[in-house]
N, C-alpha and C positions, 0 to 999 in steps of 0.2 A: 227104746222098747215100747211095745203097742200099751197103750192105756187099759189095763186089767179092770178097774173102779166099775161097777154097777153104776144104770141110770139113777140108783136108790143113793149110794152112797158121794153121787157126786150132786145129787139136787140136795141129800140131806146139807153136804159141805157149802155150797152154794147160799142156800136159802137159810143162813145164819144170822143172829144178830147179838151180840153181846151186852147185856141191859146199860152195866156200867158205863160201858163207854157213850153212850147215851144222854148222860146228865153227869155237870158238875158233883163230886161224891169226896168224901174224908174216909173213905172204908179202904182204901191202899193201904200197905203196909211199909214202911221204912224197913232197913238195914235188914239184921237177921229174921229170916221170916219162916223158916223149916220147910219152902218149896210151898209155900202162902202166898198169893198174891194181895189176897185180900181179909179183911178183920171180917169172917163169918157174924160177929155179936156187933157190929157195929151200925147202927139205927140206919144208916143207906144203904148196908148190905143187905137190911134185912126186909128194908121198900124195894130194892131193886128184886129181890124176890118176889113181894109181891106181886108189885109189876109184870115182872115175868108170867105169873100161874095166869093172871088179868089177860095179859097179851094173848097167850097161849087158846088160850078161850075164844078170846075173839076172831085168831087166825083161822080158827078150825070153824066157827060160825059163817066168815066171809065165805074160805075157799069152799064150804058145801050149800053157799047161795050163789055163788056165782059160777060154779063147776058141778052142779047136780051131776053129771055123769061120771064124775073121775071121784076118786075115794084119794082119801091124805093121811097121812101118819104126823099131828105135831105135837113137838116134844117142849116139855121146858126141864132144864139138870139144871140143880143148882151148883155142888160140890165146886168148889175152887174160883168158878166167876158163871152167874144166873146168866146162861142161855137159852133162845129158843129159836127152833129151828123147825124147817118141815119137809115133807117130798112126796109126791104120788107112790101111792101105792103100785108096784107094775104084777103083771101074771108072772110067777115064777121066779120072783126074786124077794129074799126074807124083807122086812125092814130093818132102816138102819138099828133099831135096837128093838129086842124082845121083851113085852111086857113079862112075859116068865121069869127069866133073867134081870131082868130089875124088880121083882115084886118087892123085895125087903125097902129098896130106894123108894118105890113107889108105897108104899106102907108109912114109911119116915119122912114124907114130901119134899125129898129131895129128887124128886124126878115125877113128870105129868106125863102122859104119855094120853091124847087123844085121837082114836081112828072117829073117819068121819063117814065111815061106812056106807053101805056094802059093795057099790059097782068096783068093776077093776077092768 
C-alpha cells in the first residue's frame, strides 16, 4: 500500500529523540508498572525534563539561524518518556500537533510547542 504519512508527520517521526535514552538514569521502572515506563517523581525523570524544554529551545534557535527561509514546528511531550522532536512547517499541511488541542498540556508543561515563524 502507497505511503499515506504527510511530509509533516514523517519529519515529525524522523527528527525524534528520546532524552532518556540519552544518559545513564535510575528513573526506569521495575516489574508492575500500570503501562509506566518510567518513575515521573524520580530526580532523572525530572532533569531529563528539563533537559528536554533546554533542548527544545535551542533546536528551534539553530533551525531559524541556519534556515531563515523555512519555518519549524519543535515540540518537547513529556508524559510517559521526555521527547523532542521537530519538522518544517509545509503549505497546506496541519502540524504534527495543534497548540489548541494541547493548551491544557501546554498550560501543565507537559508539552512545549515552538513555531519558529513565519515563512512557509
Amino acid at each position: 500500500p502507497p505511503n499515506t504519512a504527510s511530509r509533516t508527520q514523517r519529519e515529525a517521526c524522523t527528527n525524534h529523540i528520546h532524552i532518556l535514552d540519552n544518559f545513564r538514569h535510575r528513573a526506569g521502572r521495575d516489574g508492575e508498572n500500570n503501562g509506566a515506563w518510567f518513575d515521573a517523581q524520580h530526580p532523572d525523570f525530572i532533569a531529563a525534563c528539563a533537559i528536554g524544554r533546554t533542548i527544545v529551545r535551542l533546536w528551534a534557535l539553530k533551525l531559524s539561524a541556519e534556515f531563515p527561509r523555512s519555518r519549524f514546528c519543535v515540540y518537547y511531550t513529556r508524559d510517559a518518556d521526555p521527547i523532542i522532536r521537530f519538522h518544517r512547517v509545509y503549505a497546506g499541511e496541519p502540524p504534527w500537533r495543534d497548540e489548541n488541542e494541547w493548551a491544557e498540556s501546554i498550560r501543565d508543561g507537559a508539552v512545549l510547542i515552538i513555531d519558529t515563524g513565519p515563512a512557509v
